[in-house]
C-alpha positions in Angstrom: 206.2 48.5 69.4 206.3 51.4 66.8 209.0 50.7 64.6 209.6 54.7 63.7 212.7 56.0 63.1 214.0 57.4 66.6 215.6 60.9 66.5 219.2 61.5 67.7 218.1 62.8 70.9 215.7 60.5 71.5 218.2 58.1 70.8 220.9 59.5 73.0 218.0 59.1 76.0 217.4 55.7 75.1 221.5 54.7 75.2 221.7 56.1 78.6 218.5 54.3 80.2 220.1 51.0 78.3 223.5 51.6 79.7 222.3 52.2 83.4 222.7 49.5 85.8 218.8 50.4 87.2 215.9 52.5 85.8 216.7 56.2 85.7 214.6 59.3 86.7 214.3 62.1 84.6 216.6 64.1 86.5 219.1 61.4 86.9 219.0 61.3 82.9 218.9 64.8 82.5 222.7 65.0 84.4 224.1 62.4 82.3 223.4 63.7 79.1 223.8 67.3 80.3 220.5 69.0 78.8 217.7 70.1 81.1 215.1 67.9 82.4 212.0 68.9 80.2 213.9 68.0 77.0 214.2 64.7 78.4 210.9 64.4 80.1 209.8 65.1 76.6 211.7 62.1 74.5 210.9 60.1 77.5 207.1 60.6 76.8 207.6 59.7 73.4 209.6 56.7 73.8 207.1 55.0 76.3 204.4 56.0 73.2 206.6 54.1 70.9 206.8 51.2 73.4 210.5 51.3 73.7 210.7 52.9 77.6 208.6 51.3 80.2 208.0 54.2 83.3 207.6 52.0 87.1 206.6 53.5 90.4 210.2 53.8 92.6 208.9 53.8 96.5 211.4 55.8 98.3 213.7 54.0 101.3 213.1 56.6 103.4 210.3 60.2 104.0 209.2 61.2 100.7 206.7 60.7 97.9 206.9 58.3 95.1 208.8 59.1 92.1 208.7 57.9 88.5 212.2 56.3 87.1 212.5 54.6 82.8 213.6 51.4 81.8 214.2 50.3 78.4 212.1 47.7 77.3 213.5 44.0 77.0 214.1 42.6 73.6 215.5 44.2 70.0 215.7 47.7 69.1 213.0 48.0 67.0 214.4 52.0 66.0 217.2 51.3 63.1 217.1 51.3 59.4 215.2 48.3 57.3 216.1 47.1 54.2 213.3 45.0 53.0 214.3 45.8 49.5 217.7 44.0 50.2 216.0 40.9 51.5 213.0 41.1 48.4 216.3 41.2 46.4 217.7 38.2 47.6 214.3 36.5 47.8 213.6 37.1 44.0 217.1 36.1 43.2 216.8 32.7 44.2 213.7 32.2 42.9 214.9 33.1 39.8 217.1 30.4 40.2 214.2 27.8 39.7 213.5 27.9 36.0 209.9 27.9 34.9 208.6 27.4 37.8 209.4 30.6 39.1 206.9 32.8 37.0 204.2 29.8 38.2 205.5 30.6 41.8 204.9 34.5 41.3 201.9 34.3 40.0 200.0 32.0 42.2 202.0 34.3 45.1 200.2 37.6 43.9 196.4 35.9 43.2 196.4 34.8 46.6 197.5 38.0 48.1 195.0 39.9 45.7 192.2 37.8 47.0 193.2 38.5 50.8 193.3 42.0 50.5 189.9 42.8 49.5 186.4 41.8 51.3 184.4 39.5 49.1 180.8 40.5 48.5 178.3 39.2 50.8 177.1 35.9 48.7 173.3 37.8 48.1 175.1 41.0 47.1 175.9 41.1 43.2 179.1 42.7 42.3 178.5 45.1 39.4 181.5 46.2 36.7 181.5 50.0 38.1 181.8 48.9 41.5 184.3 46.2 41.3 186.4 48.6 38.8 185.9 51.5 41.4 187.3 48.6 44.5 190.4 47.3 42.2 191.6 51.1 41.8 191.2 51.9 45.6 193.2 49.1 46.1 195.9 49.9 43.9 195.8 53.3 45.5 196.1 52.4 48.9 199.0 50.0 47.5 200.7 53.0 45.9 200.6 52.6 42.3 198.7 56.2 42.1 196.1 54.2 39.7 194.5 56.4 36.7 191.3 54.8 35.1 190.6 55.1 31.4 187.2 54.6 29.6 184.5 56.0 31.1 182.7 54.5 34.0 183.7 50.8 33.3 187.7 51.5 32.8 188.9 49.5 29.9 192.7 49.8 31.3 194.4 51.8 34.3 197.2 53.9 34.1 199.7 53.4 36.9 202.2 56.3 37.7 204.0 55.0 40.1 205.2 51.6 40.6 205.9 50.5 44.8 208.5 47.9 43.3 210.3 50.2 40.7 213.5 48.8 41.6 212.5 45.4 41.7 210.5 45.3 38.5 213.6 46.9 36.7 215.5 44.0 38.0 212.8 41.2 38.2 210.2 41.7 36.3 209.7 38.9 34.3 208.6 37.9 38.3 207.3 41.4 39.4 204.9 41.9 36.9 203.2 39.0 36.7 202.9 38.8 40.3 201.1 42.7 40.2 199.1 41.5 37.3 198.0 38.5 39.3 197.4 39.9 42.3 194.6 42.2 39.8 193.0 39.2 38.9 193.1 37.8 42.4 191.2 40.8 43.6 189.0 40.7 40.9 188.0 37.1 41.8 187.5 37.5 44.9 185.0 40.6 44.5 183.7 38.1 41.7 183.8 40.9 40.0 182.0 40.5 36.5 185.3 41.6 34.8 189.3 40.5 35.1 192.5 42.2 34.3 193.9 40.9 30.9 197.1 42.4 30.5 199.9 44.4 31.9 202.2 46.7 30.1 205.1 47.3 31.7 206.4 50.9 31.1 203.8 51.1 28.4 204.0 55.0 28.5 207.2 56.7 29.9 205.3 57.6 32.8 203.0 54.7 33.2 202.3 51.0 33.2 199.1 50.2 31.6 196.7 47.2 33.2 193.8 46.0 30.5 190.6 45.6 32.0 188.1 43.0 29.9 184.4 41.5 30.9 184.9 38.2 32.5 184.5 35.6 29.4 181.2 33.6 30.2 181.1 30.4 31.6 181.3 27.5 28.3 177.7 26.1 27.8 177.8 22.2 28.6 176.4 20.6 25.6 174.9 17.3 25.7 174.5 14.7 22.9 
């Protein structure tokens, strides 16, 4: 079901169909809200689009053809307001709450949710810097932190205009940021990508956050006696 904001009219056409005893025809719905039958045959389409109006076939009790009566859909209106930034809020705030653990809990939060948003490499395919630098900033794009690489080809940092958890990060973000920084690095490892992101500034520019991009440090040599 789309979870779109319904317009008033829309909504008034949805209030009568839910207040009716039995599914309504478009004329019937028409009457009751006292506009003419095209403007509702209109919100009508739209709200069987959004899944929230189901149409049935109505076999007349006596001569006649057919005709084609709405019925709300069964379960929650799916059409008001959300406030997902209310319930990150209280999220955040309890696990502030926890201490040192809650920067541990962030962090390991955002790599795993960096690693499940990108497709790993197929394991003959070798991941190149360019190419893994180009993926990171699609993602961050696509996430909507308007990403800006710096450096030539390989970026050594990215500049990021806009922050999707502004609010939050003001609040939180000795939690926030770690988690965005993480979920770089999660990314990165997943692509294993041949470079990792080693820093993030937070408001580094008044504009911008910065993220520091660095070669992945080599694997330690074993050394035997």
């Amino acid at each position: 079901m789309s979870t779109a904001r319904t317009s008033p009219r829309r909504r008034e056409v949805l209030d009568v169909l839910r207040a009716a005893t039995s599914p309504l025809g478009v004329t019937e719905t028409a009457e009751r809200i006292g506009v003419h039958p095209n403007t509702v045959r209109f919100h009508l389409d739209a709200l069987v689009g959004e899944g929230l109006v189901e149409p049935q076939v109505q076999e007349p009790s006596g001569p006649g053809r057919p005709r084609t009566v709405y019925a709300p859909r069964p379960g929650m209106d799916r059409s008001g307001t959300r406030s997902y930034q209310l319930l990150a809020q209280m999220l955040l705030s309890r696990l502030a709450t926890t201490g040192s653990e809650a920067r541990s809990a962030a962090v390991e939060a955002g790599w795993a949710w960096g690693r499940s948003l990108v497709e790993p490499p197929s394991p003959s395919q070798q991941s190149t810097p360019e190419d893994s630098a180009a993926r990171l900033v699609a993602l961050l794009d696509e996430l909507g932190f308007a990403p800006e690489p710096q450096g030539g080809t390989v970026p050594t940092r990215i500049r990021l205009r806009h922050c999707p958890f502004l609010e939050l990060a003001e609040e939180y973000g000795q939690l926030v940021c770690p988690l965005h920084l993480a979920l770089m690095q999660g990314a990165l490892a997943e692509l294993r990508a041949p470079l990792t992101a080693t820093a993030l500034e937070p408001f580094a520019e008044p504009h911008a956050c910065l993220a520091h991009l660095a070669p992945t440090p080599e694997p330690t040599a074993e050394r035997h006696p």
